[in-house]
N, C-alpha and C positions, 0 to 999 in steps of 0.2 A: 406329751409334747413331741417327744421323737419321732411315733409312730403317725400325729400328721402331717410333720415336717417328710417324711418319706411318702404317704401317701400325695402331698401338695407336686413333688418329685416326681412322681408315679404320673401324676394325672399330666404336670409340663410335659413330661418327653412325650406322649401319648399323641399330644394335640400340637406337638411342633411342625411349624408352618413348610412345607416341601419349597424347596432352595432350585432358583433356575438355572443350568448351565448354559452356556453359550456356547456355539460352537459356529468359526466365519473362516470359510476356504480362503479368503482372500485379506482380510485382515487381522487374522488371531495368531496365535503361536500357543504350541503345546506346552511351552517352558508357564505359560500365565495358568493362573485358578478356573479359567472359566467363568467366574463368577460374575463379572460384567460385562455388558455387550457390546462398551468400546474401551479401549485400553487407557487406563487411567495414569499413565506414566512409571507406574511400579510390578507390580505383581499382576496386579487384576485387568482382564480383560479376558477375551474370547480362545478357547482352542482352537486351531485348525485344522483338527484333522477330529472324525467322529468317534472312532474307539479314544479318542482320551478326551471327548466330552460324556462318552458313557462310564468309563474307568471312573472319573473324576463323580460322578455323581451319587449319591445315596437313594434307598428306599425311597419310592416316591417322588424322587426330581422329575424335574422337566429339563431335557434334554432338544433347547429351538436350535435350529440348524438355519443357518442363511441361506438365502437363494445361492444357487450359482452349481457347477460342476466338481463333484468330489471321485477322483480317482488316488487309484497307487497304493502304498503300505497305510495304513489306518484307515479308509474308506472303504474295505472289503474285506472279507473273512470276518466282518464286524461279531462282534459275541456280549450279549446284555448279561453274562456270568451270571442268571438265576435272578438278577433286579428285577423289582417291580417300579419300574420307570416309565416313563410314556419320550420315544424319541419322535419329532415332532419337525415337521418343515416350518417353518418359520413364516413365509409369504401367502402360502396358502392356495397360491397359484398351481392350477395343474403344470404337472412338468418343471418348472419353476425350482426344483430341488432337486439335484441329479445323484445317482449314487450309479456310478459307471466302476463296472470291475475289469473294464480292459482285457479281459476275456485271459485272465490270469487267473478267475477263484469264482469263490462265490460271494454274495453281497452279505447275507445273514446265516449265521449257525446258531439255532436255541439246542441246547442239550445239556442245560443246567437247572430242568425243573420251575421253569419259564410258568407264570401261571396268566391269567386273562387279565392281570393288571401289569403285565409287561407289553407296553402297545407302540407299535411303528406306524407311523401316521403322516401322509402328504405327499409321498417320494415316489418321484421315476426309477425305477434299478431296471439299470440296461446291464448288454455286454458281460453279462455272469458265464463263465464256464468251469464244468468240473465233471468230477461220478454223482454227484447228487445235489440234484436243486439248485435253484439260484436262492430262495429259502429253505433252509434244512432246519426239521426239527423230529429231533431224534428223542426217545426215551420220555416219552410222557410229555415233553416241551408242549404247553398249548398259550405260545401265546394269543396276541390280538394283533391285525392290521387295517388301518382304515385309511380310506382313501387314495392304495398306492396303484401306480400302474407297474407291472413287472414286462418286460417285451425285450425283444430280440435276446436272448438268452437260452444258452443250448448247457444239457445234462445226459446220463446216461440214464436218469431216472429223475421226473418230473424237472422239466425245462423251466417252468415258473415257479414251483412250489414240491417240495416233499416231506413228504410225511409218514416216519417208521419207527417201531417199536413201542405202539402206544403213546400215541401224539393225537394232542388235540388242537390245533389252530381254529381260529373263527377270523373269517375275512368278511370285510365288510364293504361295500362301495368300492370295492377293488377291479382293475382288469388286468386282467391278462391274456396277453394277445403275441402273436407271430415269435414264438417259442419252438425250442426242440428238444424230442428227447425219445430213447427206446420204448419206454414206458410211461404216458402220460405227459403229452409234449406240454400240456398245460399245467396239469395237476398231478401227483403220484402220491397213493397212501397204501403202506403196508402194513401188515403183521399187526392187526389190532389198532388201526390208527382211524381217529373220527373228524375229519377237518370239514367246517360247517362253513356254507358261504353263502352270504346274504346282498342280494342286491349287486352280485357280480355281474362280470362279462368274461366268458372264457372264448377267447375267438382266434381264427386265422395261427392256431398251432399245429405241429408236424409230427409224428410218432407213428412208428410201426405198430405198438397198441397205445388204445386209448388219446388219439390225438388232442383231444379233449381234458379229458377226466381218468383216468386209469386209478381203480382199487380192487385191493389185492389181501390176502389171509385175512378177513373176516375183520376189513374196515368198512366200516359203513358212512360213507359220506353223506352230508345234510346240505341239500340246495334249495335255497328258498328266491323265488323271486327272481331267478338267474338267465341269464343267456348264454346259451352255448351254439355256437355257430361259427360256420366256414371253419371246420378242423378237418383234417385229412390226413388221411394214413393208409399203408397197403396189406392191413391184416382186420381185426377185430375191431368192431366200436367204435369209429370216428368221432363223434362224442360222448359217450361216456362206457366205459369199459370194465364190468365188473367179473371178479372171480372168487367164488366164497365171499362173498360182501351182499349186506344188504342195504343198499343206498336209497334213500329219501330225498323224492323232487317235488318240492311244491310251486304253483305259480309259477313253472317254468319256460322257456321258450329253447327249443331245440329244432334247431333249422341251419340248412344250404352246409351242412356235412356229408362227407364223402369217402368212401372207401373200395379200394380194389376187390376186399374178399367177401366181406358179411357184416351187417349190424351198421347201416351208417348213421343212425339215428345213437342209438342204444344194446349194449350186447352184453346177458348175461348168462354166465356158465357156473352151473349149483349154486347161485345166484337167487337171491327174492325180491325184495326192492320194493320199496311203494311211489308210485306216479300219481300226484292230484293238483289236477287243474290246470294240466302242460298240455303245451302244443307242441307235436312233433311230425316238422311238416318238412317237407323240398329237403329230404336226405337222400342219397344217390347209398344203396348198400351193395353197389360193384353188382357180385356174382348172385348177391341173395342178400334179402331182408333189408329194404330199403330205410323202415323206419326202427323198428326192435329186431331183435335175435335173439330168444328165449334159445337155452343150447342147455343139456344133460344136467337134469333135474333142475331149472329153473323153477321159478312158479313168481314173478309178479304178480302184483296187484295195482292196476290201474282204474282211475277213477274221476270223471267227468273230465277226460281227456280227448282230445283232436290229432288225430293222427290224418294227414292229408295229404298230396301230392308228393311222396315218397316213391323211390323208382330201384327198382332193380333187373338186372339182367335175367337172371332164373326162377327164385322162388321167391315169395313174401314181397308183394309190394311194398305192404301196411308194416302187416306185423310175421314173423314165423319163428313158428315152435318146431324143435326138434328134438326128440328124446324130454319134452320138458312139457310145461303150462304156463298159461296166464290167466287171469282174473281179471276182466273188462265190465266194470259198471258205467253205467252212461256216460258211454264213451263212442265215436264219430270215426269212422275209418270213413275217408272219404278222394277219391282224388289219386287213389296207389294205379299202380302199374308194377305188374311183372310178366313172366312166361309163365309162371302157374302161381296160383292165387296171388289175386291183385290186390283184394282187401286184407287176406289171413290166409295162409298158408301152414299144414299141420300133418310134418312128417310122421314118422314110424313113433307109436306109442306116445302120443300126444293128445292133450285131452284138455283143451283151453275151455272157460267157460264164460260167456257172454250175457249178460243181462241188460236190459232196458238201454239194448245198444242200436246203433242206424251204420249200417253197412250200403253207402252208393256211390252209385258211379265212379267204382272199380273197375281196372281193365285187367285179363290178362289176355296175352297174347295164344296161348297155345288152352287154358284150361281153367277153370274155376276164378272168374271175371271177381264175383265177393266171397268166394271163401274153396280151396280147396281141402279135400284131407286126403290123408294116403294112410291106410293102416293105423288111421288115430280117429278118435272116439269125441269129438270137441261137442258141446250143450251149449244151443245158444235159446236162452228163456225173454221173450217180449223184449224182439227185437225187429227192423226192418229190413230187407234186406231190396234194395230197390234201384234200380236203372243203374245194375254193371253188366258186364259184355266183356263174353269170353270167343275167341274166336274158331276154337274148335266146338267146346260144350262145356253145359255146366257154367250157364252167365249168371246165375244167382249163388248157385252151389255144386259141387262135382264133388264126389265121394268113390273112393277107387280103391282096391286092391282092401277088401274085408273091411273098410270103414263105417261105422255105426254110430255118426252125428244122429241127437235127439234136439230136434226144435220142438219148443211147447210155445203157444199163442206166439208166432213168428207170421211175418207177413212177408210173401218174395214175388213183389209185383215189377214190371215194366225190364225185369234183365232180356238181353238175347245172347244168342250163341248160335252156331253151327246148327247143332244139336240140344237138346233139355235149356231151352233157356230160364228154368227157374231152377230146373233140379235134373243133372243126372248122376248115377251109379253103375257101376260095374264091379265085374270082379269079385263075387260075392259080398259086395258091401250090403248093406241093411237097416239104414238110417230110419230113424223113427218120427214123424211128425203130426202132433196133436193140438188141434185148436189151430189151427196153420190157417192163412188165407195164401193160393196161390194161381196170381189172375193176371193177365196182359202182358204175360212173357210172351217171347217170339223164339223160335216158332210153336214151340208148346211147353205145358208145364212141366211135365217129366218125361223124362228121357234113358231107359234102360237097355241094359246091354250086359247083361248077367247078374244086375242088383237085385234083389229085391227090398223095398219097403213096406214100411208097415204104415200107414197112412189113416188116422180116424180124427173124426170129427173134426173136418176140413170141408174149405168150403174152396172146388180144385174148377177149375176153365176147363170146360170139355168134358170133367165129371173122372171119377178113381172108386175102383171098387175099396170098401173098407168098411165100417161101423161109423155111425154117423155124418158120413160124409153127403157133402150135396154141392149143386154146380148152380150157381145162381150169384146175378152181378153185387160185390158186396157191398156198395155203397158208401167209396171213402168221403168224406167233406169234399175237399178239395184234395184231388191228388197232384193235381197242376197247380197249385198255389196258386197266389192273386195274380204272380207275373205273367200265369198259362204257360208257364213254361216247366213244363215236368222233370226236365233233368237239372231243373235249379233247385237244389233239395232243402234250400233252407226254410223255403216256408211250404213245404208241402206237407199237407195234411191227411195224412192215412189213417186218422183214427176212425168209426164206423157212424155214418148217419143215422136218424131217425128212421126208423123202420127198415133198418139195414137187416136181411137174411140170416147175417149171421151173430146178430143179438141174443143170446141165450140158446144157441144152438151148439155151443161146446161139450166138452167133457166137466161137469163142472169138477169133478178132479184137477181140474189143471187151470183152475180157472187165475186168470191173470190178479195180480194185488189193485187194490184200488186204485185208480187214476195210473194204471201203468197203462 
């Protein structure tokens, strides 16, 4: 009998119903229980202030907060001590619930082993200042935040949110916007920290790096669904800035970011990252790397990604490697601008590789309109490279100074330039192209000046000594699309006609995968 009488025990507390706190800026007092949410002439009614509707609560309450403006001693430095409670706006209204720190602290500290059933939900948090975060969550803290906006709030390290020493945060429908901070005006994760954000907005934040996103010692942040746009800073990564982290974007939108030195789009250093199904468009990367900045051992991996009118002063319109790699599957450079590679730019020891990708209507100003390299070695396999323009040489491709790009079944029709508007080399470079089609560049297909390539089984305008090559018009469907207008590349169709020349005229060593 005893022992069901303690299991009956066992099972009540188990299934005990979570108790609601109140909490009302305006008609509670901290002296009441919280326990009702208007004051019933004794003990019970509402706190006033938010650390003593959390103090006050157990495992599992609900912590509703009134509309209205919470500043001063108990509405900042707030701390859930390790509960698993949900604090909660009460109205539901955006903005509707303020938690204003009067620029004396911060709004949230988790570093009591916080887990993802500790959740903050509904609330504006303005006016936060400190050394870190207007969220801080230190030592494994991962909670949960839904639905808050975090703004105007200035840190030394992440202006809206930080994240160090093994912190996991997951935000949700969250923005964050018009923020400051040295590192990650928006976001900052260090030292092991994985803070995941779904269906956010990181916009209009200010940092010298990462004005965006900043991660740091091998935190790999998770964007799904997100938008990062209008950040600005005068160093590294405008929007998202990684170092030793390998950060995951899926479905994301990165765009109208801007930075004075490099990376306005995205910037990583020994850095890997996976990119799928983002657009990363209209980033301004100052000096260089208007959309990415692969930097000293990178090696992303991107994939069915849009990288488009991004702009830079000197190198990488699109995307630029240096000392580093990337990994480009069907993926669209389109619409870049720089002074030397407009679509891809690929300094010293750089060896990117491209597949079933469309390279058009790049510009650069001085050199290599879709793709330069300098002393780097980039593969690009069944790709297009079509109507860029470079204004010295090299409006499809410029390879310079000992570079040895190898195109296989690559097609580099309608670029111009100065000079080689499909293709020049110098400087003993030696690029390799096989199964290549390269036709109606202006003013000719190649262009040499101490290169040499090796060129076979191409089918070249005007004709190329080599092993199966031959000069004969290749017969794309439509390369003008329906609209007839060629440099509108979205519906143009370069794939090869009925009785086209160079149907079965390849290597079939290199012969393309099916339906590429």
């Amino acid at each position: 009998m005893l022992r069901i009488i303690s299991l009956v025990l066992l099972f009540t507390t188990a299934v005990a119903p979570a108790d609601t706190i109140y909490v009302n800026g305006t008609l509670g007092s901290d002296a009441w229980d919280g326990r009702c949410e208007y004051w019933d002439g004794q003990s019970c009614g509402p706190k006033a202030t938010i650390q003593a509707g959390i103090d006050a609560a157990a495992e599992h309450d609900e912590v509703l907060v009134a509309d209205g403006i919470y500043s001063g001693p108990g509405n900042r430095d707030l701390d859930l001590n390790g509960k698993a409670i949900t604090l909660r706006a009460a109205g539901g209204e955006p903005g509707a619930c303020v938690i204003d720190c009067d620029h004396s602290g911060r709004a949230f500290y988790f570093h009591s082993g916080e887990g993802a059933d500790s959740i903050v939900a509904g609330f504006l948090i303005r006016h936060a200042e400190g050394d870190a975060g207007t969220i801080y969550c230190y030592g494994g803290a991962s909670p949960t935040l839904v639905d808050c906006t975090i703004t105007n709030n200035a840190a030394n390290n992440g202006g809206g949110l930080f994240c160090d020493e093994g912190s996991r945060p997951t935000l949700t429908r969250c923005i964050i916007s018009n923020n400051l901070a040295n590192c990650g005006g928006g976001v900052a994760c260090k030292s092991y920290s994985d803070a995941t954000l779904v269906d956010c907005t990181v916009a209009d934040n200010l940092g010298a790096y990462g004005a965006g996103v900043w991660c740091s010692e091998h935190s790999n942040v998770t964007l799904v669904d997100c938008v990062i746009s209008g950040n600005a800073n005068g160093d590294f990564g405008a929007g998202v800035d990684c170092y030793d982290s390998d950060p995951t974007l899926i479905n994301c939108v990165i765009s109208g970011n801007s930075t004075t030195y490099a990376g306005g789009g995205l910037h990583f250093y020994h850095s890997n990252g996976l990119l799928v199904n983002c657009s990363i468009s209209n980033n301004d990367g100052g000096d260089s790397a208007g959309g990415i900045y692969s930097r000293y051992d990178s090696a992303p991996t991107l994939i069915d990604c849009l990288i488009a009118g991004n702009t830079s002063s000197n190198c990488g319109g699109g995307v630029y490697c240096h000392y580093a790699t990337a990994y480009m599957i069907n993926c669209t450079l389109s619409g870049n601008q720089a002074r030397f590679g407009g679509g891809l730019d690929c300094l010293p020891d750089s060896s990117p590789v491209l597949t079933n990708c469309y390279i058009f209507g790049n510009t650069a100003t001085a050199r290599g309109g879709g793709v330069r390299c300098y002393e780097s070695d980039p593969i690009l396999n069944n790709c297009i490279i079509a109507h860029n323009s470079a204004s010295e040489s090299g409006g499809g491709l410029y390879c310079e100074y000992q570079s040895n790009a190898v195109l296989n079944n690559c097609t580099i029709t309608g670029n111009t330039a100065g000079t080689g508007g499909g293709l020049a080399c110098n400087q003993e470079s030696a690029p390799s192209l096989t199964n290549c089609i390269l036709w109606g560049d202006t003013p000719s297909e190649i262009f040499l000046d101490g290169g040499a390539p090796t060129v076979t089984f191409c089918d070249v305008q005007g004709g190329w000594s080599g092993t199966g090559n031959i000069h004969a018009d290749p017969l794309f469907r439509d390369a003008d699309g329906p609209d007839g207008d060629p440099h509108s590349w979205h519906d143009n169709d370069y794939r090869l006609a009925s009785g086209s020349p160079c149907i079965d005229a390849g290597d079939p060593g290199f012969a393309p995968e099916a339906g590429a």
